[in-house]
N, C-alpha and C positions, 0 to 999 in steps of 0.2 A: 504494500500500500504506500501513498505517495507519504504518509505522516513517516516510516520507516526510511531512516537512512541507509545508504548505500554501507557497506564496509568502506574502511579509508584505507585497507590495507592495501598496498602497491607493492607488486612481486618485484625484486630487483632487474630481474632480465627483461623488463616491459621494456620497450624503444620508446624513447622519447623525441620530440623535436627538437628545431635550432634553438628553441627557448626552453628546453627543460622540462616542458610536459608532456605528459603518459594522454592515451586514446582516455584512459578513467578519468583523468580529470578538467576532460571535455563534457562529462556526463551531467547526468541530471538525478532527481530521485527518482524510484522506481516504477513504471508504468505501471495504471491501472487499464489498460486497455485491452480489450478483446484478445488473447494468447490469436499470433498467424493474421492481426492489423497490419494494413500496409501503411497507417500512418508510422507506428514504430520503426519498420523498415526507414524510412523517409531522417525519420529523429536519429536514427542511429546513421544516418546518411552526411545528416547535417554535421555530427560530431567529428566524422573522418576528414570532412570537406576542410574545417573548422583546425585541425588538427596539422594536417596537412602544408595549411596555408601560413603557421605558424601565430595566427592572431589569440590576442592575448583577451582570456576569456573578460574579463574585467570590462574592457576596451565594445563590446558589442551591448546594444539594448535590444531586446526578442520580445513584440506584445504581440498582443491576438485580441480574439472578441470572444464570441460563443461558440462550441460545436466540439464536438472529437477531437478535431484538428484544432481550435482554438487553447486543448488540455494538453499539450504535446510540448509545450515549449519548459512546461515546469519538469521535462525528461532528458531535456540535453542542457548544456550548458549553466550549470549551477550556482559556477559563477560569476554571471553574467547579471545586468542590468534588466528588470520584467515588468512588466505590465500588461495584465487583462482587463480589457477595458468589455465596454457593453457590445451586446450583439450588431455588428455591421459597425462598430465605429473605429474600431482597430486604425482606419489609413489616416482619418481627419487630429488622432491621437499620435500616431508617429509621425503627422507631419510637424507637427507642433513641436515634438521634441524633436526633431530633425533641425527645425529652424533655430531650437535654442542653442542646440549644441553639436554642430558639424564634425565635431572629433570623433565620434562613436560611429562605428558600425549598426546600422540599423537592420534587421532582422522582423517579418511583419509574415506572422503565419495566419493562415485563415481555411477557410473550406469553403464548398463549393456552395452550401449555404448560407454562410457568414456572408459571404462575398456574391455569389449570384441571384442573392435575392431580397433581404432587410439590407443589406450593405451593399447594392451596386453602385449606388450614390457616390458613396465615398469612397468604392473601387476605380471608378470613372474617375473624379476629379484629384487623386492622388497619383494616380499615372499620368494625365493629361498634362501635369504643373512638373514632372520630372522629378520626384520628390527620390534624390538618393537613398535608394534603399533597395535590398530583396524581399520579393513580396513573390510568396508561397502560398500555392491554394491546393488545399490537399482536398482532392477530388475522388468521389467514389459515389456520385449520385443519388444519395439518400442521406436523410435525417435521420442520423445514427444514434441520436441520443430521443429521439421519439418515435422509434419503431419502424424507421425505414419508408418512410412515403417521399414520392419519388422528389428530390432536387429540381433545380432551373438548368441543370446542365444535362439530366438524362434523355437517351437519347428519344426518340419517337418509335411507340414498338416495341421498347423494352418491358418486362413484363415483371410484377413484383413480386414480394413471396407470397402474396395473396392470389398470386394470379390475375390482378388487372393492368391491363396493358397501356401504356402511358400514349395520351393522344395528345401533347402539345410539342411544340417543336425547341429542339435546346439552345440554351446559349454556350456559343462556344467559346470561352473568356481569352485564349490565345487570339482569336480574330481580332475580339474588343479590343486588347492591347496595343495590338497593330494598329487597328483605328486610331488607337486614342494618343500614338507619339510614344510607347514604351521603345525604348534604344535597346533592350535587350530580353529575348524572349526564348524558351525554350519548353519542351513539356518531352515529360519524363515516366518512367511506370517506376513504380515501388522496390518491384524484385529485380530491377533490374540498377544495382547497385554502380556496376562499371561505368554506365552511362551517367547515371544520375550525380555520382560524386562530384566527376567534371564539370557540371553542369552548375551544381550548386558551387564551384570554386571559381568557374567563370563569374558568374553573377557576382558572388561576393567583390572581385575583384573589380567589378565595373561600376565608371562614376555615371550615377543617372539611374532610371528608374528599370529592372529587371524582375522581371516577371517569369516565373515558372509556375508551369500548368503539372502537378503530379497526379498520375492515375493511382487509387488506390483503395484498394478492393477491399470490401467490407465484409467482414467474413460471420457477421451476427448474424442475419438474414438468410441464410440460405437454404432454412427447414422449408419445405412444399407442402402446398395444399395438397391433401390426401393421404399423408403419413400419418400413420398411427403414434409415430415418436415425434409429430411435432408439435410448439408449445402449442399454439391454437387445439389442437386434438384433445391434447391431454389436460387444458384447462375447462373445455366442453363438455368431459366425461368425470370430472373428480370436482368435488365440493368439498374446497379447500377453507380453512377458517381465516388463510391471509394472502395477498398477493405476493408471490417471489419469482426470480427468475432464473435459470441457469444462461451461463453463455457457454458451449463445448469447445476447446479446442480443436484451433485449425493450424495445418502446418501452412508456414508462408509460404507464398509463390515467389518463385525465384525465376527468372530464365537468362539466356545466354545466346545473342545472336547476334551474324554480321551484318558489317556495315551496308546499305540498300537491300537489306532481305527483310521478308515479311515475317510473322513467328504466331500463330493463332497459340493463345494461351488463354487454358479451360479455368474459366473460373468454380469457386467454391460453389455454386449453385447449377453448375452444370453449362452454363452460357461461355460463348469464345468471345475473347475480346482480340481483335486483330491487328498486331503494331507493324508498320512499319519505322525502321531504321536508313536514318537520311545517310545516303550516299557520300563517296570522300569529297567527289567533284561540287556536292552542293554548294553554292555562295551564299551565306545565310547575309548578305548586306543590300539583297533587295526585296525591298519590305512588299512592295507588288506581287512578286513574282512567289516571297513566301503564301501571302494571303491565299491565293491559285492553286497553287499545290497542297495545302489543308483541305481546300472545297474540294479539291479533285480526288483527294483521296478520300474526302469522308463520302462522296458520291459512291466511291467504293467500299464502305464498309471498314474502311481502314482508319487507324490514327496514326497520324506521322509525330517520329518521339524526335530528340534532338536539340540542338542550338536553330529556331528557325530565322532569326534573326539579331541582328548588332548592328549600332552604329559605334563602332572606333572611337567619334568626333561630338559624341554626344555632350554636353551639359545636364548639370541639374538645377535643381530650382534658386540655389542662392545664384548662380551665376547669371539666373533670371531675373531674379531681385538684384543685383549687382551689390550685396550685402557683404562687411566688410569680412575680413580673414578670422579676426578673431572671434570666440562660437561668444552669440549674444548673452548668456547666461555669466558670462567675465566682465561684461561693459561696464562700467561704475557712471556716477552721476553725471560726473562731467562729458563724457564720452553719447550717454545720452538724452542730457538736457545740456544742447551747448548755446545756449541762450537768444535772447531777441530778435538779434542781430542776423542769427544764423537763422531763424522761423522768418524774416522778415523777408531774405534771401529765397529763400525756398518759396512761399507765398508768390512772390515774385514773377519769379520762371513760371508759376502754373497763370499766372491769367493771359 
């Protein structure tokens, strides 16, 4: 449970980075998540990425809103900077502290229901303004903490553990991005570690607003109508004196494939989800030609995973604001009340 701490013990032979820390003390407290979540995958993704890149945990702020994916950040990085804010406010709350304090590493986890649907608001307008930072949507189509009814991003067709088949059409938040001026974009699956590291170290490493789209498969949901071992069955047939739940272990999906090949991987409910892997020759720096290739392959049934786009030349929002070097939370009086003379100045130029 997340109240339990981790053991502090550190084996001697653990490899450490250029700065002296071990993969453990990128960690977090202990998950409470569904045993075979691909958000965990994802957390344990961030902590390599993190580790890797040698940043020093202190040095990043990690908030979220509501959801699964919004409980994941209290799992990596410990000791880091946090903030859980309300449902869908997570971007309008890191931008805030992004503009206080430009030194930090900003870190912005959400779900595909924090963010595609009470929060697209402030998904839009924090990508749109370049707000330096990685923003994470850990995707898996359902409202995992209210029994799985379908998300803003499932697809059309998809069919639930009830058996009703979803008839609205999704939002695909990679597209949004692209629309909306993100410089760096990418979308990733869970089990597929090799890819996703990368991905999450490029981002880190980029000034300006990066977006990663992660697929990640929910493995509470997956009992079917008509089993006698499922919970609906077995709540129908027993008169129980209190509600409870189990959730059973699943083992994670992991896969392993090359670059421009396809890879249909069976999900825990029996359903294929079909990736493709962007080729070596792709140029992810034309944001048209990504958008094209998304639509063309979802027309196929496919998701294409990868870096689908970067601008190199990007900006972020202070250099928008043309806001000075040092992070505003340092300013002192003088610095921000530089008197009359200077409002009279400023007044001035606007009329």
């Amino acid at each position: 449970m997340t109240y339990l701490a981790k053991p502090k013990f550190h084996h001697p032979t653990l490899a450490r980075n250029a700065i002296g820390f071990t993969r453990r003390d990128y960690e977090g407290a202990i998950s409470t998540l569904c045993a075979g979540c691909g958000h965990d995958s994802i957390s344990a993704a961030i902590v390599q990425a993190c580790w890797e890149l040698d940043i020093q945990p202190h040095r990043v702020a990690k908030l979220s809103g509501i959801g699964c994916s919004s409980k994941t950040p209290t799992y990596f990085l410990g000791q880091s900077h946090g903030f859980n804010t309300v449902h869908g406010r997570m971007p309008s709350v890191l931008t805030g502290a992004n503009l206080a304090n430009r030194t930090l590493t900003y870190l912005g986890v959400s779900g595909d229901g924090d963010s595609a649907s009470i929060g697209i608001g402030q998904f839009v307008h924090a990508i749109r303004r370049g707000v330096d930072m990685v923003y994470i949507v850990e995707n898996n189509g359902v409202y995992g903490l209210t029994k799985g009814q379908f998300s803003a991003t499932a697809d059309r067709g998809s069919v639930s553990k009830k058996g009703v088949a979803n008839s609205d059409s999704p939002l695909d938040m990679v597209t949004m991005a692209l629309q909306l001026g993100a410089s760096y974009i990418g979308r990733g699956f869970s089990g597929d570690k090799a890819q996703l590291v990368p991905l999450i170290k490029g981002a880190l490493a980029h000034r300006g607003a990066a977006f990663l789209d992660v697929i990640s498969p929910c493995v509470a949901f997956n009992n079917h109508a008509g089993s006698t071992k499922s919970y609906d069955y077995v709540r129908a047939h027993n008169e129980a004196v209190n509600r409870m739940d189990v959730i059973p272990a699943r083992a994670q999906i992991a896969v392993e494939y090359g670059e421009g090949r396809m890879l249909e991987v069976r999900q825990h409910d029996g359903s294929l989800l079909r990736l493709r892997k962007l080729d070596a020759g792709y140029d992810p720096r034309d944001r048209i030609a990504a958008m094209n290739l998304i639509q063309q392959r979802h027309a196929q049934g496919e998701v294409v995973t990868g870096l689908l786009y970067v601008d190199p030349e990007a900006d972020d929002l202070h250099a928008h604001l043309d806001t000075v070097a040092a992070p505003l939370n340092t300013l002192g009086t003088a610095e921000l009340c530089p008197g009359r003379a200077a409002l009279e100045r400023i007044n001035a130029s606007l009329r």
